[in-house]
TORKE-275921 format. One record per residue: residue number from 1; residue in three letters; x, y, z of N, C-alpha, C, O in turn. Coordinates in steps of 0.1 Angstrom, whole numbers, padded with zeros to 4 digits, always signed. Example, Ala and Ser with C-alpha at 12.3 -4.5 7.8 and 13.67 -1.06 7.14 Angstrom:
<sites>
1,ALA,+0132,-0057,+0078,+0123,-0045,+0078,+0132,-0033,+0078,+0142,-0033,+0085
2,SER,+0128,-0022,+0071,+0137,-0011,+0071,+0129,+0000,+0079,+0134,+0011,+0080
</sites>
This chain:
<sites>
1,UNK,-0020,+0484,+0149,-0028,+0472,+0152,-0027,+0463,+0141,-0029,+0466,+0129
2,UNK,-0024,+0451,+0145,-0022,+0438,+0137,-0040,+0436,+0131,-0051,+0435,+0137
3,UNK,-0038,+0435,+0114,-0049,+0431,+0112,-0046,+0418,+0107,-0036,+0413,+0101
4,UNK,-0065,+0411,+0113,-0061,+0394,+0109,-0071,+0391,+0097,-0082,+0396,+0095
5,UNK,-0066,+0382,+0092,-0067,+0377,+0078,-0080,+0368,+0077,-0080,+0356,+0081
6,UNK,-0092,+0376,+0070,-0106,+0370,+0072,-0108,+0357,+0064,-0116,+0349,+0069
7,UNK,-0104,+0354,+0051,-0099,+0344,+0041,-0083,+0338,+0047,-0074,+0346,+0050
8,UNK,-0082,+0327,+0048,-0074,+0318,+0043,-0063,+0318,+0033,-0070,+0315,+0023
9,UNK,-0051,+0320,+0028,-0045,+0324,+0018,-0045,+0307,+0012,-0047,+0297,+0019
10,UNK,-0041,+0308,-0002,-0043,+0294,-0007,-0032,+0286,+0000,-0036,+0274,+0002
11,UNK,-0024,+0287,+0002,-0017,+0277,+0007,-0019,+0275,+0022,-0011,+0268,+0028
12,UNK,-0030,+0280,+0029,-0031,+0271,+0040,-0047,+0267,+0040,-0056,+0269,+0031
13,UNK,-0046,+0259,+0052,-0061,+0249,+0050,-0063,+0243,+0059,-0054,+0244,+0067
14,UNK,-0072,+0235,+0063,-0074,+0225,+0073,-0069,+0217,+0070,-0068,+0214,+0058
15,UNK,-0063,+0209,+0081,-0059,+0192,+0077,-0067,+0184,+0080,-0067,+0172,+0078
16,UNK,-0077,+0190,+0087,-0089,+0177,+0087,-0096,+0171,+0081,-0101,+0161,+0086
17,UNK,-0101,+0176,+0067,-0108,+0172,+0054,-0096,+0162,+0046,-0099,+0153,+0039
18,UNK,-0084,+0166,+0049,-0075,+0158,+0041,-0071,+0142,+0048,-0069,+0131,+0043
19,UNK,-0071,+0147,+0059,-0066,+0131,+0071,-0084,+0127,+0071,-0087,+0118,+0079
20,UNK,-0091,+0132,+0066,-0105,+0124,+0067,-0107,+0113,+0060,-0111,+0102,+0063
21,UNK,-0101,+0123,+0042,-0099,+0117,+0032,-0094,+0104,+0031,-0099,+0094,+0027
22,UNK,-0076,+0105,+0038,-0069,+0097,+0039,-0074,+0086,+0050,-0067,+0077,+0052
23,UNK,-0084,+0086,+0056,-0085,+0077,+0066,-0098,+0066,+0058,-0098,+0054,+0058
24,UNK,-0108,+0074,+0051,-0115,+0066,+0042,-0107,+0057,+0029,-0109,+0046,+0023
25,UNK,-0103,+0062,+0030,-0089,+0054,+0019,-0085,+0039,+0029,-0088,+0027,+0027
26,UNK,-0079,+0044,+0038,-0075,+0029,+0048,-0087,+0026,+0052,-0088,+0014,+0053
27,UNK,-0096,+0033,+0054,-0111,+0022,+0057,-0113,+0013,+0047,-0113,+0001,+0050
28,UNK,-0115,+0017,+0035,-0122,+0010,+0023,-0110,+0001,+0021,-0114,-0011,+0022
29,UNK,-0098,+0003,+0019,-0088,-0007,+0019,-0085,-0020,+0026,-0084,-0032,+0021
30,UNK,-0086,-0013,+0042,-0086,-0026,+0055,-0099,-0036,+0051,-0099,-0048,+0048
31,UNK,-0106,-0030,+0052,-0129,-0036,+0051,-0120,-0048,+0040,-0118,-0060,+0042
32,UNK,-0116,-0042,+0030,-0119,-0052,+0013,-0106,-0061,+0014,-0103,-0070,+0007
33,UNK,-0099,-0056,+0024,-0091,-0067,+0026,-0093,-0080,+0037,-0095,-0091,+0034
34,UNK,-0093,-0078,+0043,-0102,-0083,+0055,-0113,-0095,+0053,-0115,-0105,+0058
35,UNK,-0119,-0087,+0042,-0130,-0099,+0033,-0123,-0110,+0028,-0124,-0122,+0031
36,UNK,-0116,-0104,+0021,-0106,-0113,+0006,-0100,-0123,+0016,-0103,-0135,+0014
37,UNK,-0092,-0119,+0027,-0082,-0127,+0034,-0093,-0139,+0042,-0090,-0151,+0043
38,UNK,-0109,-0132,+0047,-0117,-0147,+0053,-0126,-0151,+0044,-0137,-0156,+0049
39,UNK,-0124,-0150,+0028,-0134,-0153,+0017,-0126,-0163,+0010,-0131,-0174,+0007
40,UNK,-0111,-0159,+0006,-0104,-0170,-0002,-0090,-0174,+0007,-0086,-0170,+0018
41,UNK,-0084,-0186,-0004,-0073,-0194,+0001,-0064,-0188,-0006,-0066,-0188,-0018
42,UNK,-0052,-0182,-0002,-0039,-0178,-0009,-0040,-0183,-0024,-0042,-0195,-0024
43,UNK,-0040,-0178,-0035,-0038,-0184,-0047,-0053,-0184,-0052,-0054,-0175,-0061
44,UNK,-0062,-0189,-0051,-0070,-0192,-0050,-0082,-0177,-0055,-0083,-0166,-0049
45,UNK,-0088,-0180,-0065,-0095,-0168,-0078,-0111,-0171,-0079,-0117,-0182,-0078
46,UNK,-0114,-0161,-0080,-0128,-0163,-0085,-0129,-0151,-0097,-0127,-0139,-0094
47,UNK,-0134,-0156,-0112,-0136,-0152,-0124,-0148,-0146,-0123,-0159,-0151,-0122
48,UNK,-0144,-0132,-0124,-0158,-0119,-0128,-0160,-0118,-0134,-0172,-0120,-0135
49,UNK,-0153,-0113,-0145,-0156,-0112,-0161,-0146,-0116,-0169,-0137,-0122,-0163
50,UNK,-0144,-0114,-0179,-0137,-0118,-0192,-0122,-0115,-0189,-0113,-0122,-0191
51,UNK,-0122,-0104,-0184,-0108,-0095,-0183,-0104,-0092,-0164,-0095,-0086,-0159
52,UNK,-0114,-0097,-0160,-0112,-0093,-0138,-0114,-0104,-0135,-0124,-0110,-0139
53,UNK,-0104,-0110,-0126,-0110,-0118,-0112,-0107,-0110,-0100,-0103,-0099,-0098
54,UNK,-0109,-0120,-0093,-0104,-0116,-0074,-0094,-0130,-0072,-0095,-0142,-0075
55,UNK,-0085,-0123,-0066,-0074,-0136,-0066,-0071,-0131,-0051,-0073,-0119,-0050
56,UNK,-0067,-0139,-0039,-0062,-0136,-0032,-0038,-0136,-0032,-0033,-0147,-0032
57,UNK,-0033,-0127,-0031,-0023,-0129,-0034,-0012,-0121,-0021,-0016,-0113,-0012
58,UNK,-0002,-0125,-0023,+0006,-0118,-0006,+0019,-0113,-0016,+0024,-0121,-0024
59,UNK,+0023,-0100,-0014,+0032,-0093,-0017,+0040,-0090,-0010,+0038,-0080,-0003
60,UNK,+0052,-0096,-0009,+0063,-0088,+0002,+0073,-0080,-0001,+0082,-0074,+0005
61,UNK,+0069,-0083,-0015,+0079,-0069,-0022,+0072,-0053,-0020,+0064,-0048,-0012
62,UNK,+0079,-0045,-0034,+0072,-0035,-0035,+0061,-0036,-0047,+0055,-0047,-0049
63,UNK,+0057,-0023,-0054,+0051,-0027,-0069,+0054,-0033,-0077,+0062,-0030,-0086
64,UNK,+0047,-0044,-0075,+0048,-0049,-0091,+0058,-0062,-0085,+0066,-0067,-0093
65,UNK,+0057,-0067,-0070,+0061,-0075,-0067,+0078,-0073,-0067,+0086,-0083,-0067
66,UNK,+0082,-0061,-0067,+0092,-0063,-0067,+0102,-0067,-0059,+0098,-0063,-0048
67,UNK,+0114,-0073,-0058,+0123,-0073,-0041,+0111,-0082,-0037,+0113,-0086,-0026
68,UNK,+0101,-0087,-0042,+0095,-0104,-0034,+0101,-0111,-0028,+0097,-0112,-0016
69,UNK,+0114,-0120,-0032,+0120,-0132,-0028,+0133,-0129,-0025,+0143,-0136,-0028
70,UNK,+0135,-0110,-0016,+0144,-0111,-0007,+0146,-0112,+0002,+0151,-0103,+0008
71,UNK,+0144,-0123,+0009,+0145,-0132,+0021,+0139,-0120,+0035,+0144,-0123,+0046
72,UNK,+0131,-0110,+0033,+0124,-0107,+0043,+0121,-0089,+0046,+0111,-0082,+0049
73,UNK,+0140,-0083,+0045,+0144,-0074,+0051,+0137,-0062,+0043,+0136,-0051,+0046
74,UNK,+0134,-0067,+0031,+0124,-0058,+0020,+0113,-0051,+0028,+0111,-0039,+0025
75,UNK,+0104,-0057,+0042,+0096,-0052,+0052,+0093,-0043,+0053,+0084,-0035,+0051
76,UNK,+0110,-0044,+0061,+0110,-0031,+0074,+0116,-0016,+0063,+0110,-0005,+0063
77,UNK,+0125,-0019,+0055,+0127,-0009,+0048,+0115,-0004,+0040,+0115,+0008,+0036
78,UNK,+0104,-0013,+0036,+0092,-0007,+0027,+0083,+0000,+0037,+0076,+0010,+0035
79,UNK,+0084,-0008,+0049,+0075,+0001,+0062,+0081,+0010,+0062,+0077,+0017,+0052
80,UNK,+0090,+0017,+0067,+0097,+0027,+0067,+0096,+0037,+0062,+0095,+0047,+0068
81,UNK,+0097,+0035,+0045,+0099,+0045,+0037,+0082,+0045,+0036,+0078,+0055,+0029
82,UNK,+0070,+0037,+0040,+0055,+0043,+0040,+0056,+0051,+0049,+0053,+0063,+0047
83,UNK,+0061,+0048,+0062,+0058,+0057,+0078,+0066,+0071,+0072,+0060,+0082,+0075
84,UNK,+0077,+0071,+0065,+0086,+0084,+0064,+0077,+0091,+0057,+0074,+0101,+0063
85,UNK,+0071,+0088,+0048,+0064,+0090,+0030,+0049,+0095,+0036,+0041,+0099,+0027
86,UNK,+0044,+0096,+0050,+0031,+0095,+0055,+0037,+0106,+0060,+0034,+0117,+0055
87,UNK,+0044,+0106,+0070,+0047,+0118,+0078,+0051,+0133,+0070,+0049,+0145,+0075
88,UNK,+0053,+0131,+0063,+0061,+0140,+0051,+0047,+0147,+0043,+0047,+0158,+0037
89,UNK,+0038,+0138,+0043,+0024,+0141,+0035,+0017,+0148,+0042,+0009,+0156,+0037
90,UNK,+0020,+0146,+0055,+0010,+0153,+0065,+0017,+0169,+0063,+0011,+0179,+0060
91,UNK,+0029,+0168,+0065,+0038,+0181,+0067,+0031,+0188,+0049,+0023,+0198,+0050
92,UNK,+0032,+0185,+0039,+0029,+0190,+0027,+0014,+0192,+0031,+0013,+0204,+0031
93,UNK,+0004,+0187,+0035,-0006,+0186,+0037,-0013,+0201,+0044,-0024,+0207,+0041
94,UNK,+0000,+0204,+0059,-0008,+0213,+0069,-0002,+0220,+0060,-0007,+0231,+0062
95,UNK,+0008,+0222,+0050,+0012,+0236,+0046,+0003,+0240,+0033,+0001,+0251,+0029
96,UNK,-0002,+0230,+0026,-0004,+0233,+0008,-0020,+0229,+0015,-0024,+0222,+0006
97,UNK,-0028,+0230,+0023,-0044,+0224,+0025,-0048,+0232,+0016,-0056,+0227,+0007
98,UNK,-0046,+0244,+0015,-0060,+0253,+0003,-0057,+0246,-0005,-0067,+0238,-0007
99,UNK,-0047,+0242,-0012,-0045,+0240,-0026,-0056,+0223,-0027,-0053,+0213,-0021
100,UNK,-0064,+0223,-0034,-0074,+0215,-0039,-0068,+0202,-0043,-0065,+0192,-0036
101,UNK,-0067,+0203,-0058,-0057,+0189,-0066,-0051,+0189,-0058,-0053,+0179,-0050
102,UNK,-0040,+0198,-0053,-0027,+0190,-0045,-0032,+0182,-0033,-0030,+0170,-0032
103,UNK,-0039,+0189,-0026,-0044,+0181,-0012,-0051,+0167,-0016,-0049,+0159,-0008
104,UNK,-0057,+0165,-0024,-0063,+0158,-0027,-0057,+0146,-0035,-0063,+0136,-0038
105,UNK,-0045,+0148,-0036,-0035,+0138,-0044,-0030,+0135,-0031,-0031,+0124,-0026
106,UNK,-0024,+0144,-0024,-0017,+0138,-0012,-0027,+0129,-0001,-0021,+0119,+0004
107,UNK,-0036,+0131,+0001,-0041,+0124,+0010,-0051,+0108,+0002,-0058,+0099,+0006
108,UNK,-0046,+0111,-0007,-0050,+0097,-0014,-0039,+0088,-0014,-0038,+0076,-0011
109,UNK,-0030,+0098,-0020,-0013,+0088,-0017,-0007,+0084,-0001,+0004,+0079,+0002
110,UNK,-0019,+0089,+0008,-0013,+0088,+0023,-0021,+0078,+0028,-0018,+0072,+0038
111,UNK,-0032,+0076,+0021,-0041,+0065,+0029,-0036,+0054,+0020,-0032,+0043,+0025
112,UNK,-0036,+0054,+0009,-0028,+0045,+0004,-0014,+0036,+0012,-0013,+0023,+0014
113,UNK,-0008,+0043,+0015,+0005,+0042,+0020,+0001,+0038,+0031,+0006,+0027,+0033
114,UNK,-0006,+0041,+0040,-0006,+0038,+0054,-0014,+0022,+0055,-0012,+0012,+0062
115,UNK,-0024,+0026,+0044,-0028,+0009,+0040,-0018,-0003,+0042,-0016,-0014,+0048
116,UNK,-0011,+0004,+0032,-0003,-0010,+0030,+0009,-0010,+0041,+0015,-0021,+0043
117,UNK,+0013,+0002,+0050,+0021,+0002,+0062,+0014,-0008,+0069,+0020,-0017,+0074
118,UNK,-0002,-0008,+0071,-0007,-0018,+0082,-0006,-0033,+0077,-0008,-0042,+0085
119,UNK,-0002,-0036,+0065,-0006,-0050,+0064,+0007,-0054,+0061,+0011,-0065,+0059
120,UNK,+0016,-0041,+0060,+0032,-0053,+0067,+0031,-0049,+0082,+0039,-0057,+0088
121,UNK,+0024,-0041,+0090,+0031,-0040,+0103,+0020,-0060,+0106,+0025,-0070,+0110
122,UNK,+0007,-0058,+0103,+0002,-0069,+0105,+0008,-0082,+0105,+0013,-0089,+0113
123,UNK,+0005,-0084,+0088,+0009,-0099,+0080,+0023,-0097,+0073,+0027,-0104,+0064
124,UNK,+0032,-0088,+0077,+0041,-0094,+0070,+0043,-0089,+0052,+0052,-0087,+0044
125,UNK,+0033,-0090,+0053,+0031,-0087,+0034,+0020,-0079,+0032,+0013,-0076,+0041
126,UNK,+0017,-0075,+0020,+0007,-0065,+0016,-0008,-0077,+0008,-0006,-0088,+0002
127,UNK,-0017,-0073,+0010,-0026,-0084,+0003,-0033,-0077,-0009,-0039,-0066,-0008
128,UNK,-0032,-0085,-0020,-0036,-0085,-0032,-0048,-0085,-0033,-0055,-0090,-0023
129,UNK,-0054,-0079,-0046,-0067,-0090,-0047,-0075,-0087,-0061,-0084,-0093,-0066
130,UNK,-0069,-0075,-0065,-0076,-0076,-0079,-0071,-0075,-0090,-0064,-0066,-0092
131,UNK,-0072,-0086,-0100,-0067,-0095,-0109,-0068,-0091,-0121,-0075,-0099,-0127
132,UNK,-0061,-0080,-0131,-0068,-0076,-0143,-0063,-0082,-0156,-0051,-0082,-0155
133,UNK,-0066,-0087,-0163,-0060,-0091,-0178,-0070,-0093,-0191,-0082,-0092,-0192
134,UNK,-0058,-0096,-0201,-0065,-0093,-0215,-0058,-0108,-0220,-0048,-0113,-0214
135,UNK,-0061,-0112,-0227,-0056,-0125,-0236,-0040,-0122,-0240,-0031,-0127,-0234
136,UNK,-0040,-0110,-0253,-0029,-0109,-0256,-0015,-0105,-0245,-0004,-0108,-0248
137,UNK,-0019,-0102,-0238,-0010,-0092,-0228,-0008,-0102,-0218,+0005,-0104,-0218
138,UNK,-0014,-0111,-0208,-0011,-0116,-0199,-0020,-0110,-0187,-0025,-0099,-0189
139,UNK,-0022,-0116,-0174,-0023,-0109,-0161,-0009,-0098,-0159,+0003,-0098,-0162
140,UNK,-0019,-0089,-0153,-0012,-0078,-0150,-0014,-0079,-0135,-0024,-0084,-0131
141,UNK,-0002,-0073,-0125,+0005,-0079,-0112,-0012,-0073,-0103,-0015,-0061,-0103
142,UNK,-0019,-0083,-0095,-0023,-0080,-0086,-0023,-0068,-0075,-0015,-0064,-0067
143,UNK,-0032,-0064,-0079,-0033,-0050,-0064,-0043,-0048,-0054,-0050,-0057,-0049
144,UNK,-0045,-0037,-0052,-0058,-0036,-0039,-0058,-0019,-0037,-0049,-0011,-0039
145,UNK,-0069,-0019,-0033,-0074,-0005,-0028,-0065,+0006,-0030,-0065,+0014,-0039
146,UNK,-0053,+0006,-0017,-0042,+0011,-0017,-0035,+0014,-0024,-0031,+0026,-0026
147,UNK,-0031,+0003,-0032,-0028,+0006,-0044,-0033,+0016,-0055,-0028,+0027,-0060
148,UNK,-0044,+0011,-0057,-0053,+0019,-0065,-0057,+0037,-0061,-0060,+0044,-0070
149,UNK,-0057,+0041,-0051,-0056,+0053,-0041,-0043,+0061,-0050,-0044,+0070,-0059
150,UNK,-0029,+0055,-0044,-0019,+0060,-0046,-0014,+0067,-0059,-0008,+0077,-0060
151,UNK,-0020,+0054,-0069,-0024,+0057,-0081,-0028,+0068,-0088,-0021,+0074,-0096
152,UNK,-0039,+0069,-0083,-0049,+0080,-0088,-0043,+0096,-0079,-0045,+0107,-0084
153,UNK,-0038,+0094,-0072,-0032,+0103,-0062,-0018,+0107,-0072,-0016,+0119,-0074
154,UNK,-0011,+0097,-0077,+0002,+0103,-0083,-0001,+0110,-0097,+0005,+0117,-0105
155,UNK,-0014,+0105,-0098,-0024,+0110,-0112,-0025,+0125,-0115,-0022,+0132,-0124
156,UNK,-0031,+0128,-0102,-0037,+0144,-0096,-0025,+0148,-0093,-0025,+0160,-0094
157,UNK,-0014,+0143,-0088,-0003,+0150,-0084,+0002,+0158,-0096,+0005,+0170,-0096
158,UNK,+0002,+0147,-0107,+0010,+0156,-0120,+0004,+0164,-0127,+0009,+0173,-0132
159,UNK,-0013,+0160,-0129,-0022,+0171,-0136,-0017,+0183,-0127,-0012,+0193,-0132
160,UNK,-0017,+0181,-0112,-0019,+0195,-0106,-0006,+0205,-0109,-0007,+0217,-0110
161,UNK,+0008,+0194,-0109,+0019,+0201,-0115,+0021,+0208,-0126,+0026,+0219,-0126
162,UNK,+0017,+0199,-0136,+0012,+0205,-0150,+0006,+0218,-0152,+0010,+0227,-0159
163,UNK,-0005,+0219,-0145,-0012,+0228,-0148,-0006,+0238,-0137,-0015,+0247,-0136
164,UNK,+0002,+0242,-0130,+0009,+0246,-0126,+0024,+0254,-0134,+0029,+0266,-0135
165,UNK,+0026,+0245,-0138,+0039,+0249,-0149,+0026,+0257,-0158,+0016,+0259,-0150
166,UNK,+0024,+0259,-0166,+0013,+0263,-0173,+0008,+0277,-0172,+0008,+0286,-0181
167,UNK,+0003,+0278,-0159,-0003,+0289,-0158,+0011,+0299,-0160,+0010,+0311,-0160
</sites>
């Protein structure tokens, strides 16, 4: 007689706590975008503090604006590689769920990603909006939510690796 396994082994998990995750990620992202886009005019800033504004800005490149002003086809290939880069997350996701940091990097880098999948499948471009700089240094390139998600997500990815190699 087959015995079944009363614990979970670490590498499996629910994917529901993770696509929960990832879906509050595009909540908070769409909402704050959404504002910015019926609050300001393209270009157009309001000064927070010393070192933050809110700028509204349109990115049709990748990070950091890159591939901006190639005449369009930048899009579908950056859609793409979000829709591949999502799908792929999910698959890491239903297999690695026990694992904590990992899951938790991944579904931050997935709501991220799917963020910004929606506002090229929408607008064409991704929308900006928070403005950080210092005197010496210059503005540093506008981002948003999504951005910031992905971020923190490739953050936990490498602690989790690290500590990984390690043990």
């Amino acid at each position: 007689m087959a015995t079944k396994k009363i614990f979970p082994s670490k590498s499996s998990g629910s994917l529901t706590p993770w696509l929960g995750i990832a879906a509050i990620v595009i909540l908070l992202d769409q909402i704050s975008k959404i504002t910015i886009n019926r609050t300001f005019q393209q270009g157009e800033e309001k000064v927070i503090t010393s070192f933050f504004n809110l700028v509204l800005a349109y990115n049709k490149g990748a990070a950091f604006s890159f591939l901006h002003d190639s005449g369009g086809w930048q899009r579908y290939l950056f859609t793409a590689i979000g829709i591949g880069a999502a799908g792929y997350i999910v698959l890491l996701l239903k297999k690695h769920g026990g694992q904590r940091m990992f899951a938790w990097a991944m579904s931050l880098i997935l709501g991220g990603a799917i963020g910004n999948v929606i506002d090229r499948l929408l607008y064409g471009h991704v929308v900006d909006f928070l403005d950080f700089h210092w005197d010496a240094f210059g503005h540093f390139p506008a981002f948003n939510i999504a951005d910031t998600a992905i971020c923190i997500g490739a953050g936990l990815f490498i602690l989790d690796e690290l500590r990984r190699v390690h043990r």
